[in-house]
Each structure stands twice: as structure tokens, then as C-alpha cells.
N, CA, C and O atoms as CSV, one atom per row, in Angstrom:
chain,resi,resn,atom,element,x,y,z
A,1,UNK,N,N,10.872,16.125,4.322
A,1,UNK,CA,C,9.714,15.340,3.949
A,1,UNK,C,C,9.573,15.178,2.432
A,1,UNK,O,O,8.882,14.198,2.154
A,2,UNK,N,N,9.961,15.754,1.530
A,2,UNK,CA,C,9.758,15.810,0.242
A,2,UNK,C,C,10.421,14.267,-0.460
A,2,UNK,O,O,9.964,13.450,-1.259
A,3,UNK,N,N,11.830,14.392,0.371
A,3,UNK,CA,C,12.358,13.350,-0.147
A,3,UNK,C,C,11.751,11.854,0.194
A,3,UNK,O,O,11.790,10.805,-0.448
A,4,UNK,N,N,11.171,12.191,1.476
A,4,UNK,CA,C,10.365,10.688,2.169
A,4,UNK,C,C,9.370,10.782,0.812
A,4,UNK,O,O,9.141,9.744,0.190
A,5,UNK,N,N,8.799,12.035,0.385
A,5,UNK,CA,C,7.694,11.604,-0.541
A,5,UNK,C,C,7.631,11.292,-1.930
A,5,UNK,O,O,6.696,10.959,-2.659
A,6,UNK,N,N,8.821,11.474,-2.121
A,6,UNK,CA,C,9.438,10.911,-3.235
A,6,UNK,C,C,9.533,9.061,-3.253
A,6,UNK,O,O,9.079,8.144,-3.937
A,7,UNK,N,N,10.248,9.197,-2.278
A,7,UNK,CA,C,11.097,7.707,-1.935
A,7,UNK,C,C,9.623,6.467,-1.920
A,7,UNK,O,O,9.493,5.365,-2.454
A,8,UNK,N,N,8.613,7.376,-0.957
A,8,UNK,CA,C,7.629,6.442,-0.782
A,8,UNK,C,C,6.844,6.317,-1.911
A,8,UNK,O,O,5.877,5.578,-1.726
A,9,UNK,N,N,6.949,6.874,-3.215
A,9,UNK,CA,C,6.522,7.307,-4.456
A,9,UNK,C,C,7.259,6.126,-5.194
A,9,UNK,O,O,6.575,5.281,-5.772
A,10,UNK,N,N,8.290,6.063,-5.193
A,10,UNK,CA,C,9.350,5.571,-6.356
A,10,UNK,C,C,8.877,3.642,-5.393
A,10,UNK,O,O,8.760,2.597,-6.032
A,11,UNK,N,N,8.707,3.759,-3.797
A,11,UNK,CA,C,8.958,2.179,-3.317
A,11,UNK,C,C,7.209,1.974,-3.525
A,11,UNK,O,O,6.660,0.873,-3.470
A,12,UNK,N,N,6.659,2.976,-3.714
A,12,UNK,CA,C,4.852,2.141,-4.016
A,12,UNK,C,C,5.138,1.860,-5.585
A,12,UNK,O,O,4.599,0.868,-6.074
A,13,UNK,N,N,5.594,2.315,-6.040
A,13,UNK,CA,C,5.759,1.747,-7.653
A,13,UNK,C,C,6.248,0.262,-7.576
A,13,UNK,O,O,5.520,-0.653,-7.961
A,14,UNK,N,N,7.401,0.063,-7.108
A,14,UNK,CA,C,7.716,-1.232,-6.661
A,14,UNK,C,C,6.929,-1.757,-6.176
A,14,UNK,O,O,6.574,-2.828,-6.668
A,15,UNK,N,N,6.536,-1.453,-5.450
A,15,UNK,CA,C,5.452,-3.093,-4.684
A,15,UNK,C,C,4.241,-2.736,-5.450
A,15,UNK,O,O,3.317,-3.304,-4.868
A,16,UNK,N,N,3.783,-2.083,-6.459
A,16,UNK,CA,C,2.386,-1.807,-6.678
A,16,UNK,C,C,2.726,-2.592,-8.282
A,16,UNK,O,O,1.907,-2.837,-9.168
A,17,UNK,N,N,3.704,-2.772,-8.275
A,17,UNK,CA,C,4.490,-3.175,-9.601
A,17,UNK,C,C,4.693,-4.894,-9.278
A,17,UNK,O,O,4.523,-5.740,-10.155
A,18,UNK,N,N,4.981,-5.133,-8.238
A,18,UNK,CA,C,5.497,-6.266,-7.741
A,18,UNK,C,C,3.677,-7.269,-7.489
A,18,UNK,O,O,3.512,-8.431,-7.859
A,19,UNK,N,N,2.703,-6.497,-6.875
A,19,UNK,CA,C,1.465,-6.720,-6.566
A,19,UNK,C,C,0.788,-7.142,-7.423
A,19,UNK,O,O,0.036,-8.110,-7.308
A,20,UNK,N,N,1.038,-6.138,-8.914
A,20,UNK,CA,C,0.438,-6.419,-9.845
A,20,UNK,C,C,1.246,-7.705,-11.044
A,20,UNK,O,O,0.811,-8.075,-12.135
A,21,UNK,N,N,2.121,-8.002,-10.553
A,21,UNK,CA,C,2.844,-9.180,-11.075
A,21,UNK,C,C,2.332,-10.822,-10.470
A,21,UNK,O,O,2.178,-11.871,-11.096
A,22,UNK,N,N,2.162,-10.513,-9.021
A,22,UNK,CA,C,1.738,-11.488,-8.707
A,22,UNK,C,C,0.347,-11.769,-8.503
A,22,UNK,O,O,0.109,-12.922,-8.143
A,23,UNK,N,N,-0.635,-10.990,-8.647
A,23,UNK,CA,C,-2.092,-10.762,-8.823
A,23,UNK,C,C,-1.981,-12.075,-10.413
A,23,UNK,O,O,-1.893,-13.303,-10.429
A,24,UNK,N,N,-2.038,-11.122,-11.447
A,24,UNK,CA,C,-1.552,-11.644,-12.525
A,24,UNK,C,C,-1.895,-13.296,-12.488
A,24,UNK,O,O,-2.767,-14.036,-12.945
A,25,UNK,N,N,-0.475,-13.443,-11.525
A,25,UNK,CA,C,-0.105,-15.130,-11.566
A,25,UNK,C,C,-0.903,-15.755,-10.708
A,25,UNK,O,O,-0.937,-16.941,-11.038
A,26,UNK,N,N,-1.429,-15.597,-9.961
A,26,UNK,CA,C,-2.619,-15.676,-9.176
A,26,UNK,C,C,-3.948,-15.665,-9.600
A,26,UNK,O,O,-4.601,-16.601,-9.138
A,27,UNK,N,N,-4.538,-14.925,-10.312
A,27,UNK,CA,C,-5.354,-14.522,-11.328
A,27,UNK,C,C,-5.662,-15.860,-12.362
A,27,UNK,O,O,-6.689,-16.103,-12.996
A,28,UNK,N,N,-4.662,-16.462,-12.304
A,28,UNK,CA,C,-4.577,-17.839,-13.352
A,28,UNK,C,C,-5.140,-19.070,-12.898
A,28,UNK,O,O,-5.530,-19.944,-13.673
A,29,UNK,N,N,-5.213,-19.192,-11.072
A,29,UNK,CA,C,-5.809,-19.994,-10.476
A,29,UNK,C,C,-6.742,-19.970,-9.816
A,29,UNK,O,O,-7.328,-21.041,-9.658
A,30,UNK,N,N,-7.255,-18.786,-9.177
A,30,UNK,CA,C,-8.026,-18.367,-8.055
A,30,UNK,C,C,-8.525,-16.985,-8.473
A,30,UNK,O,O,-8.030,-16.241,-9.319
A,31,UNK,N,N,-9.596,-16.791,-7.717
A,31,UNK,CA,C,-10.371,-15.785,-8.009
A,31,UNK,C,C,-9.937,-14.625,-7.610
A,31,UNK,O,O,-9.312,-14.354,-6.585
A,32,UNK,N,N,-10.336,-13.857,-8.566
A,32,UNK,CA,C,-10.086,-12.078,-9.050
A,32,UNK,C,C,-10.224,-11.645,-7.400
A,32,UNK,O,O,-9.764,-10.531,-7.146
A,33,UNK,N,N,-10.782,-12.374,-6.298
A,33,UNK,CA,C,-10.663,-11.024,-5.017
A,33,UNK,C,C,-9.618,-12.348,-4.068
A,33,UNK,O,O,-9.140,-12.081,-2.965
A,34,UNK,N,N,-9.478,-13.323,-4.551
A,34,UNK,CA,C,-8.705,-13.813,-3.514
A,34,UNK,C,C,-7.507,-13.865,-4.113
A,34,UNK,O,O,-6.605,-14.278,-3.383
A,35,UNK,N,N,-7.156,-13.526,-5.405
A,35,UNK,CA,C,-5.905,-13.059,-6.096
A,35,UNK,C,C,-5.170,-11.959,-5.522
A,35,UNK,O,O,-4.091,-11.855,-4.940
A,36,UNK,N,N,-6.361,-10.940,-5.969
A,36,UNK,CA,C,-6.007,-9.635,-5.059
A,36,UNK,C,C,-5.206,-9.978,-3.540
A,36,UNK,O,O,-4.044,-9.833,-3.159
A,37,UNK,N,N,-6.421,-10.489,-2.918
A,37,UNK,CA,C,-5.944,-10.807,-1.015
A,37,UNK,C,C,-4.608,-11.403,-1.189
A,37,UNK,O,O,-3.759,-11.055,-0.368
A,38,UNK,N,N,-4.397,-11.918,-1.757
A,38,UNK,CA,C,-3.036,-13.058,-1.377
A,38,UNK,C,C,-1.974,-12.173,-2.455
A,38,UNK,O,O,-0.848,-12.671,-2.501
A,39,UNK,N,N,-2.117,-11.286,-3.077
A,39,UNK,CA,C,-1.334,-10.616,-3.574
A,39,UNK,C,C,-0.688,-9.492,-2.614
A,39,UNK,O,O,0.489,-9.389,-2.268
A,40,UNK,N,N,-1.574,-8.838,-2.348
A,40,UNK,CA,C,-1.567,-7.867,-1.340
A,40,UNK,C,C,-1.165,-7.998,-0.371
A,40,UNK,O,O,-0.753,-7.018,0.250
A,41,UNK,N,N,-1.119,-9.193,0.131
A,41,UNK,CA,C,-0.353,-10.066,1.623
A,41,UNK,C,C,1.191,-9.846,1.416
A,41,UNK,O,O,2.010,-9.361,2.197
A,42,UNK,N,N,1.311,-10.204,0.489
A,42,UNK,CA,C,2.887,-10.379,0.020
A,42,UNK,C,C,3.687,-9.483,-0.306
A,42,UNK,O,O,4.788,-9.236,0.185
A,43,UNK,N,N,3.009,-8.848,-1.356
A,43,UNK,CA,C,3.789,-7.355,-1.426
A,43,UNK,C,C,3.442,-6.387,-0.261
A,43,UNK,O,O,4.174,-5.398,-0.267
A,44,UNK,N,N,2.655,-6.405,0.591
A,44,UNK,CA,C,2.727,-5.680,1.941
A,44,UNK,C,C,4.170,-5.980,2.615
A,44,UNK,O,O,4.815,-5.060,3.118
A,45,UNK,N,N,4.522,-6.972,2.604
A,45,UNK,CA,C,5.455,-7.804,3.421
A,45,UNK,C,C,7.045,-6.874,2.716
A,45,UNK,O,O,7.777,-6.233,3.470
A,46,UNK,N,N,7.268,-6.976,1.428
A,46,UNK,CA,C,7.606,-6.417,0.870
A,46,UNK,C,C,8.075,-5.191,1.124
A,46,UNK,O,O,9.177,-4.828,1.537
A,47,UNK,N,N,6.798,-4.398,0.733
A,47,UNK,CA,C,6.541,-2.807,1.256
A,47,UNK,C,C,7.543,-2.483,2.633
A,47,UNK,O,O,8.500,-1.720,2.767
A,48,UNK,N,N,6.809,-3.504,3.657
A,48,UNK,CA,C,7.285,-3.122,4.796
A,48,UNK,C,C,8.958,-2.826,5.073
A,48,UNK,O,O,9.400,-2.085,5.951
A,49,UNK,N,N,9.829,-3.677,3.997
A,49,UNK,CA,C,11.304,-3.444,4.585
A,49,UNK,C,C,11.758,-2.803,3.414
A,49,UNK,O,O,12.955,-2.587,3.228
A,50,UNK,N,N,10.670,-2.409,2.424
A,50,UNK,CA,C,11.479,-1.089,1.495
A,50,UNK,C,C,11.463,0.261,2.035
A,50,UNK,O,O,12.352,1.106,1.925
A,51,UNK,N,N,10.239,0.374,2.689
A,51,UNK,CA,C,9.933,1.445,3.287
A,51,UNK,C,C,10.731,1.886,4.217
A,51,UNK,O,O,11.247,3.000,4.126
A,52,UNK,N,N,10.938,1.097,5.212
A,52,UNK,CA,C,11.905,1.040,6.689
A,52,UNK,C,C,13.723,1.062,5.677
A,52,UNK,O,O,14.828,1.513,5.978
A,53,UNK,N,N,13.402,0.625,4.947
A,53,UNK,CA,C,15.280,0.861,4.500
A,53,UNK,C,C,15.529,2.158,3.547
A,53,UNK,O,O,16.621,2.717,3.444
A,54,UNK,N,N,14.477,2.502,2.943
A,54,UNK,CA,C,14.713,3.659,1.764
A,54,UNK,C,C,13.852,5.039,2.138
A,54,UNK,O,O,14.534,6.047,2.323
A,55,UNK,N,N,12.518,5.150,2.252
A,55,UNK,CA,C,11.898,5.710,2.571
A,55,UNK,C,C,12.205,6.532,3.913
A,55,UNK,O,O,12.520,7.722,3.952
A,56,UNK,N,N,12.033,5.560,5.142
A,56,UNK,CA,C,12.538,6.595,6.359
A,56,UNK,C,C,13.444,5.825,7.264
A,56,UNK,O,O,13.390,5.807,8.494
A,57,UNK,N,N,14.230,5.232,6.538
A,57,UNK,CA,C,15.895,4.880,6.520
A,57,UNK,C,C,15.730,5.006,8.541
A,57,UNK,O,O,16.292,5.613,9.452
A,58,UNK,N,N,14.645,4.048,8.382
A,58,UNK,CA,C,14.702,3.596,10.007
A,58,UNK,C,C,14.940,1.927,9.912
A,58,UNK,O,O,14.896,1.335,8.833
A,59,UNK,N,N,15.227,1.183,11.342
A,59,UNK,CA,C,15.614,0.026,11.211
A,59,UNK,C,C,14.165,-0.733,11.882
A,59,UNK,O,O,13.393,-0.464,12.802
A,60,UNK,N,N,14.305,-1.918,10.767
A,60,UNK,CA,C,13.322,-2.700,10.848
A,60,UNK,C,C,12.984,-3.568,12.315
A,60,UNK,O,O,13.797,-4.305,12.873
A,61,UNK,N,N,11.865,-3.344,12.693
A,61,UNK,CA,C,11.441,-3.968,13.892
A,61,UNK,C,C,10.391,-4.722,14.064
A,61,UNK,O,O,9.438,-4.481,13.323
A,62,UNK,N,N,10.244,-5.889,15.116
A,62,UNK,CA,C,8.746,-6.612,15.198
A,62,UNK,C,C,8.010,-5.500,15.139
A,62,UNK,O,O,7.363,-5.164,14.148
A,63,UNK,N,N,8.095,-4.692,16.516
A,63,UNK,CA,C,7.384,-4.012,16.479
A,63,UNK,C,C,6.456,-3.174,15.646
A,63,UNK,O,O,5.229,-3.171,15.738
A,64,UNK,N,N,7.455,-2.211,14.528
A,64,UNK,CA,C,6.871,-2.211,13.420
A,64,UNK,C,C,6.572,-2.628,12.231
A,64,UNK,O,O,6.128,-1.996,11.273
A,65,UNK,N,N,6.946,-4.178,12.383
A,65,UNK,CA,C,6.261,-5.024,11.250
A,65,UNK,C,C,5.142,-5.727,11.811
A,65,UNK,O,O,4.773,-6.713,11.173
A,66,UNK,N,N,4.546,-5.453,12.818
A,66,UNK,CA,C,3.560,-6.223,13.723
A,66,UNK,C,C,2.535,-4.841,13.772
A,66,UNK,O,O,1.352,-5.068,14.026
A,67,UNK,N,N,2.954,-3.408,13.535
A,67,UNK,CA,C,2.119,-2.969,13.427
A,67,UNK,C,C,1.735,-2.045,11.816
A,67,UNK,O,O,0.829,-1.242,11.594
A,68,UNK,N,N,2.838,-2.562,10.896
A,68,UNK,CA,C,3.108,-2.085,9.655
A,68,UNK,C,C,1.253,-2.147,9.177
A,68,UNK,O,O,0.748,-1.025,9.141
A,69,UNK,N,N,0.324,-3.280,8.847
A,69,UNK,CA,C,-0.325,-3.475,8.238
A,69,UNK,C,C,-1.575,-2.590,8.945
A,69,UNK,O,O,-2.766,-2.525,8.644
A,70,UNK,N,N,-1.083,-2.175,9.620
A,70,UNK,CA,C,-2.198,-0.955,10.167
A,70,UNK,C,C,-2.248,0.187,8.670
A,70,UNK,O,O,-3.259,0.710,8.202
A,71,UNK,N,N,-1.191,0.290,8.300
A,71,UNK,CA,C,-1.046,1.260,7.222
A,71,UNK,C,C,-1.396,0.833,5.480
A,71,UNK,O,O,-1.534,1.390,4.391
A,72,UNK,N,N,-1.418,-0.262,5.970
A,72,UNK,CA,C,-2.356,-0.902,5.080
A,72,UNK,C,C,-4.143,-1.464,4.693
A,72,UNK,O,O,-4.701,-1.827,3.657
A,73,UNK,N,N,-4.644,-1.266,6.314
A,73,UNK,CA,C,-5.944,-1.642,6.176
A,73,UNK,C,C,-6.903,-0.667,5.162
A,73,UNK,O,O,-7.706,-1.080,4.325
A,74,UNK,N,N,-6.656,0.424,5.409
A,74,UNK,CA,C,-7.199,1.449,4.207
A,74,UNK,C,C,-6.982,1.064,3.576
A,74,UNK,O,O,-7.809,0.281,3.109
A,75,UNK,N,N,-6.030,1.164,3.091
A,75,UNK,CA,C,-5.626,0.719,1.912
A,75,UNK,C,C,-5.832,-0.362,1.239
A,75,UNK,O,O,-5.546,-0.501,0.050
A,76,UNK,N,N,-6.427,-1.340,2.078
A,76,UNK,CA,C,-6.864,-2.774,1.732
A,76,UNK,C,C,-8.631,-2.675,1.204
A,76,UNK,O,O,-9.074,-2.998,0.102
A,77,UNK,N,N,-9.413,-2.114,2.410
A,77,UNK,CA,C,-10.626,-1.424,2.236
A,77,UNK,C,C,-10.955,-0.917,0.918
A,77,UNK,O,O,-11.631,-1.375,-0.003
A,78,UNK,N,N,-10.061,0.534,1.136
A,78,UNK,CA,C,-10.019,1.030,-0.212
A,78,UNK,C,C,-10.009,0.541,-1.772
A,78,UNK,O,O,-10.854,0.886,-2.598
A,79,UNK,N,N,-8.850,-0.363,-2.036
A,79,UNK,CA,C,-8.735,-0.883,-3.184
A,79,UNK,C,C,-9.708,-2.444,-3.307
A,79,UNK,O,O,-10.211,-2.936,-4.318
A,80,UNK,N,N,-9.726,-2.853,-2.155
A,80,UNK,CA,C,-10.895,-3.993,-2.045
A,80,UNK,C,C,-11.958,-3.371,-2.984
A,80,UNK,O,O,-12.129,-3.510,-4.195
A,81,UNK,N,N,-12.627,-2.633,-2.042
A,81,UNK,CA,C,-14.088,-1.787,-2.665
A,81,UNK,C,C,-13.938,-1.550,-4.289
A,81,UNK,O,O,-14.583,-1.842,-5.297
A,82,UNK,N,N,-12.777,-0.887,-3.982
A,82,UNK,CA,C,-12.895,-0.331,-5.612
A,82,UNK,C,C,-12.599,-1.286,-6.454
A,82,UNK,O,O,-13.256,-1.111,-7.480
A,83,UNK,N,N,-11.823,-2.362,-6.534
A,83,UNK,CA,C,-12.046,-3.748,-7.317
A,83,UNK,C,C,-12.975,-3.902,-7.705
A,83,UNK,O,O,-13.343,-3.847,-8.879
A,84,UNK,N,N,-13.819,-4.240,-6.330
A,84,UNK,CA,C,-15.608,-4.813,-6.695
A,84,UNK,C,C,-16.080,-4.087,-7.199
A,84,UNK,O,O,-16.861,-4.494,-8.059
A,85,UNK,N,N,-15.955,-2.651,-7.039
A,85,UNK,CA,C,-16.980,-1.617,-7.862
A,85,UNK,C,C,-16.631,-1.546,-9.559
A,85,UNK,O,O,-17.525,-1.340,-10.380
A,86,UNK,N,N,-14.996,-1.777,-9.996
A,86,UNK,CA,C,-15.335,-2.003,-10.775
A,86,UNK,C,C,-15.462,-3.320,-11.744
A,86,UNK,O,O,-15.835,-3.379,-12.915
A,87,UNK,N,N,-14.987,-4.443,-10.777
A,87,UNK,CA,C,-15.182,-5.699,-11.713
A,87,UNK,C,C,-16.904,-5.813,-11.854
A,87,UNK,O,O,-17.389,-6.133,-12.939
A,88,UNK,N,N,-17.871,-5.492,-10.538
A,88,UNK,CA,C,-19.301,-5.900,-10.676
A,88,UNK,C,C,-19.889,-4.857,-10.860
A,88,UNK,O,O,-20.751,-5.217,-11.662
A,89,UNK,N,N,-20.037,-3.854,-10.697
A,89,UNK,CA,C,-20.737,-3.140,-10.849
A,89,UNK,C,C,-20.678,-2.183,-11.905
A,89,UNK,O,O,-21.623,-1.898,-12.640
A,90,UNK,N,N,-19.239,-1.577,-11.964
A,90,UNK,CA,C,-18.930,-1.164,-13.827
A,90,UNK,C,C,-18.752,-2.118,-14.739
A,90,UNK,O,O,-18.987,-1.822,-15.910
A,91,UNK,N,N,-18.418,-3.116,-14.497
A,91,UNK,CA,C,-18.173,-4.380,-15.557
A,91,UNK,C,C,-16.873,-4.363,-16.381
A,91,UNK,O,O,-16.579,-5.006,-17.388
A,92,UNK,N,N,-16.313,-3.629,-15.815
A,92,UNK,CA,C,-15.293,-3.228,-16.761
A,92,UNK,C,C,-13.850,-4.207,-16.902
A,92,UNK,O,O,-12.829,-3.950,-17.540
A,93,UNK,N,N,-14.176,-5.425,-16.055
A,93,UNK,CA,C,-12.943,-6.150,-16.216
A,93,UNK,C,C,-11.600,-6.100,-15.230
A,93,UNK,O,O,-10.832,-5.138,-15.258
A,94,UNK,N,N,-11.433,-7.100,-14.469
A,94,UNK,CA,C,-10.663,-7.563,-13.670
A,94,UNK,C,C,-9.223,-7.241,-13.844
A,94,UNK,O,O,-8.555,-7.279,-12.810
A,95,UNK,N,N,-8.537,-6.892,-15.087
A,95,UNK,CA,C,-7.002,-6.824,-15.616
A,95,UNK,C,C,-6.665,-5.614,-14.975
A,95,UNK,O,O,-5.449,-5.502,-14.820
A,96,UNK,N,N,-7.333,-4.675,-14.553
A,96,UNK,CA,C,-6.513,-2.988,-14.728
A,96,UNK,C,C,-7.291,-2.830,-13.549
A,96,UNK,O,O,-7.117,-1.730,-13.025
A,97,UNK,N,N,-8.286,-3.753,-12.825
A,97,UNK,CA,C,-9.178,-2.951,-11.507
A,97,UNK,C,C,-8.041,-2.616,-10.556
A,97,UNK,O,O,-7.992,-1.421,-10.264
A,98,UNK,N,N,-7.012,-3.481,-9.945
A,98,UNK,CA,C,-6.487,-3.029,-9.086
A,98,UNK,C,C,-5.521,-1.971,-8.767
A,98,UNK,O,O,-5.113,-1.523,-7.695
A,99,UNK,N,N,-5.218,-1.641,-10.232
A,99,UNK,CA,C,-4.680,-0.193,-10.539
A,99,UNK,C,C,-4.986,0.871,-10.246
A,99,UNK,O,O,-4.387,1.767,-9.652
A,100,UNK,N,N,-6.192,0.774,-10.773
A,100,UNK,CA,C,-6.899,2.050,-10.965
A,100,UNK,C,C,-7.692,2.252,-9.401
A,100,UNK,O,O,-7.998,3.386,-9.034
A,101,UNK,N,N,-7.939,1.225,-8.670
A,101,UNK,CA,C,-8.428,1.667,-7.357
A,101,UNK,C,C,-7.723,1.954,-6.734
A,101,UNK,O,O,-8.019,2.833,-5.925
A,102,UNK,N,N,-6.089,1.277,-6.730
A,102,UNK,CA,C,-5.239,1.848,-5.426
A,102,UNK,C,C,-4.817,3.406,-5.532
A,102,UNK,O,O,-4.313,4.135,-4.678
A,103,UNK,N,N,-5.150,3.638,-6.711
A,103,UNK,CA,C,-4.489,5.375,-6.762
A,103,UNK,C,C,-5.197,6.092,-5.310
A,103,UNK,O,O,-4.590,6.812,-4.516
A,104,UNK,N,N,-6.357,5.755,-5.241
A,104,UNK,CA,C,-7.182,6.734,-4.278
A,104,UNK,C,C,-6.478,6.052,-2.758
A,104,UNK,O,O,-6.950,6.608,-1.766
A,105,UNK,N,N,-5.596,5.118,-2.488
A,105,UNK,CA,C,-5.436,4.967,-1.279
A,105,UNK,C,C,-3.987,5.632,-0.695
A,105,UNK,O,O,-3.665,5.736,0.488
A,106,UNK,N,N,-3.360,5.972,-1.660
A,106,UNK,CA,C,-2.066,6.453,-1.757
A,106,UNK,C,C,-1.306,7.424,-0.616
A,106,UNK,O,O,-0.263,7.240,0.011
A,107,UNK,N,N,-2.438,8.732,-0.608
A,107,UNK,CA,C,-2.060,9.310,0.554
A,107,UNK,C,C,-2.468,8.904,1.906
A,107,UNK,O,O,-1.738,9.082,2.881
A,108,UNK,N,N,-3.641,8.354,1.971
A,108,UNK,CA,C,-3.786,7.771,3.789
A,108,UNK,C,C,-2.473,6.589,3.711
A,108,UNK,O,O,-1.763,6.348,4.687
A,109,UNK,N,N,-2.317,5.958,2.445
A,109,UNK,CA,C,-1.337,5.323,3.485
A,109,UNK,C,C,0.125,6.040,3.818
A,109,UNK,O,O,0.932,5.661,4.667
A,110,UNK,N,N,0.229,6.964,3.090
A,110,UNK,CA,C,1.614,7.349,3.391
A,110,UNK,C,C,1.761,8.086,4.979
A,110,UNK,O,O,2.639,7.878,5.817
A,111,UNK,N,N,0.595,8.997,5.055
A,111,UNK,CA,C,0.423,9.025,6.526
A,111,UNK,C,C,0.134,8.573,7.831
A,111,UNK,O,O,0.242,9.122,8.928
A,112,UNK,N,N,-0.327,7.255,7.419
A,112,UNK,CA,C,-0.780,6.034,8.072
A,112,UNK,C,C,1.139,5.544,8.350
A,112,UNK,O,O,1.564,5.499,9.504
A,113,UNK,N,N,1.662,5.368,7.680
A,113,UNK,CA,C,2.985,4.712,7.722
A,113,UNK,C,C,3.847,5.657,7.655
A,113,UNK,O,O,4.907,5.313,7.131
A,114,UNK,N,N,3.779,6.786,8.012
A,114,UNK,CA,C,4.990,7.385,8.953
A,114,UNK,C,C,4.819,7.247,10.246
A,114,UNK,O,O,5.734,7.128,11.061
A,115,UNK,N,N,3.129,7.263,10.594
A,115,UNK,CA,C,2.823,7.157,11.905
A,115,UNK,C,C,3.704,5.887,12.660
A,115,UNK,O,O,4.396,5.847,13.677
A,116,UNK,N,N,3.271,4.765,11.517
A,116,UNK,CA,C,4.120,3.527,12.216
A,116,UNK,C,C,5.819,3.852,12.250
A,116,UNK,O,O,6.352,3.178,13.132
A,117,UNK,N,N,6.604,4.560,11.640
A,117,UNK,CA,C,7.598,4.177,11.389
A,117,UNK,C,C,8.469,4.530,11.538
A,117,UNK,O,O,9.594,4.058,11.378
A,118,UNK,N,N,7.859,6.090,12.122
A,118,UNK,CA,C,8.736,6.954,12.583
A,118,UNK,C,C,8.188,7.750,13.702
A,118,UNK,O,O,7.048,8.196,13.575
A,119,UNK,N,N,8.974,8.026,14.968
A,119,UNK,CA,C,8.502,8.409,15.920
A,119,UNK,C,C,7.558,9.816,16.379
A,119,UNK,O,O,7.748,11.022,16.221
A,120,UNK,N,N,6.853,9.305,16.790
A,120,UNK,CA,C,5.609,10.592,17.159
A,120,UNK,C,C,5.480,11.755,16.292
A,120,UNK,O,O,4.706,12.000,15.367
A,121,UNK,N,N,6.766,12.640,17.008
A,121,UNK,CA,C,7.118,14.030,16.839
A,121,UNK,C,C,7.166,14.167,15.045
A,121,UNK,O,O,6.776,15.155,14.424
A,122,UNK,N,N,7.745,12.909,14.438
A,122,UNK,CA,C,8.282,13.309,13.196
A,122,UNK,C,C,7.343,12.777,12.065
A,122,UNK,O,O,7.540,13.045,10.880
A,123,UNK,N,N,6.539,12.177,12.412
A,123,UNK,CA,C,4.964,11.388,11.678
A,123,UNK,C,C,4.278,12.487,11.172
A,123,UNK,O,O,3.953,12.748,10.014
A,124,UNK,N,N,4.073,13.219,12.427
A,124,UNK,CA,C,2.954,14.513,12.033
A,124,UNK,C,C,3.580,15.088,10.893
A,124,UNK,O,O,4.807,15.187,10.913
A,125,UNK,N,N,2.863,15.532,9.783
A,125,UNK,CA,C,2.556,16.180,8.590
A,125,UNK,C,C,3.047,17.392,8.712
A,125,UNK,O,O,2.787,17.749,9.861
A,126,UNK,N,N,3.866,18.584,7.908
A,126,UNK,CA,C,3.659,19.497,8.019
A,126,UNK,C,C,2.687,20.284,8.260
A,126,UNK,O,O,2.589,21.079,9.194
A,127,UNK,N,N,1.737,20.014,7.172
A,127,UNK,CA,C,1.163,21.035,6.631
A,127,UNK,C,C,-0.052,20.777,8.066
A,127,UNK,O,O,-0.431,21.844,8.548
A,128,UNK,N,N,-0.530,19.742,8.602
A,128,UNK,CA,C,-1.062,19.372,9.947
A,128,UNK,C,C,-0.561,20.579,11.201
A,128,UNK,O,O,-1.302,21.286,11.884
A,129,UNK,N,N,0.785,20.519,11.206
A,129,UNK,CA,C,1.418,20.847,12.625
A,129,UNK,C,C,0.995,22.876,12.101
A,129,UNK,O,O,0.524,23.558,13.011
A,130,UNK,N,N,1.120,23.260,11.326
A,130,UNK,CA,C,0.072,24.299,11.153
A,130,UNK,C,C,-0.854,24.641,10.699
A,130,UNK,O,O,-0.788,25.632,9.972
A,131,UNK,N,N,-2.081,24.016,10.906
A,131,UNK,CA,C,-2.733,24.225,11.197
A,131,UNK,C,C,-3.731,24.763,12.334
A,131,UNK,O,O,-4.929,24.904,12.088
């Protein structure tokens, strides 16, 4: 597992890298939360066959690209909210919000998306299975 948590470390940089590239360019036409949305669409898409090829070097399926964005709705929630909290309510400016909110979604999704991606037995968490 260390290395999955690595891997899924080094491929959220990529797409969180890739997200924030196309936010950006997006950002130039359309608004700061529908930038976000349509950013986030894409590099999800993304996500999904870095993850399945590097991360847990399983092979890509409808199946779990039909249920990939399950591992994303937190994560969507999450950094949604925290956008708004801080473009309106801290004021602090639209350039760096989506950064700084996705940090907090990081671990539900990584456990969210083993669930999808790898079978039953091998999803569960260590530190879970003793408990």
C-alpha cells in the first residue's frame, strides 16, 4: 500500500496540475465555479486511466469508469464548498481557491478509489482491517 500511496500522490499532482491548467483557461471565459465544474470534468477523466494504469496497475473498465466518479463526488463537494468559502466569503480571490481547498479532499478520495478499483478484499485500508 505505501507504494499505491505514493503513486496516487505523484498521479493527483498530475491531474491537480493538469486541473489547475485548465481552470486557468477557462477562468478567461466563464465563471470562477463553472470553470472549476468543467475543469474538474476533464481532469477526472484523466485521473481515471492514470490511476487504473500507475497507481493500482489494474485494467481499465466501463465498469470502473462508470463508477470512477463516485470517488470523486467528495471530492467535488469538498473543493466546490471550499472555493465558495473562499472566493465569497473570505474574499480572498479566485487564483489559488482551488488549491488550497482540494488539499482537504485528498484522503477520502484515495479511499473512495481503491474501493472502485480494486477488488473488495484489497480496498480495505490497513490500518481499518485492525481495527
Amino acid at each position: 500500500m505505501p507504494r499505491q500511496i505514493l503513486t496516487f500522490a505523484a498521479v493527483g499532482a498530475v491531474n491537480t496540475g493538469t486541473y489547475y491548467v485548465l481552470y486557468l483557461l477557462f477562468l478567461t471565459r466563464l465563471p470562477y465555479l463553472a470553470a472549476h465544474t468543467t475543469a474538474f470534468l476533464l481532469s477526472m477523466i484523466g485521473s481515471f486511466f492514470l490511476n487504473a494504469r500507475f497507481t493500482y496497475r489494474t485494467r481499465p473498465t466501463w465498469r470502473k469508469f462508470l463508477l470512477f466518479p463516485l470517488t470523486n463526488v467528495t471530492n467535488f463537494l469538498i473543493t466546490t464548498v471550499g472555493v465558495y468559502v473562499i472566493v465569497d466569503v473570505l474574499h480572498a480571490g479566485s487564483r489559488f481557491a482551488p488549491l488550497i481547498a482540494s488539499a482537504a479532499a485528498i484522503p477520502v478520495t484515495f479511499v473512495v478509489s481503491r474501493w472502485v478499483m480494486l477488488p473488495t478484499a484489497d480496498a480495505v485500508p490497513e490500518a481499518a482491517m485492525h481495527r
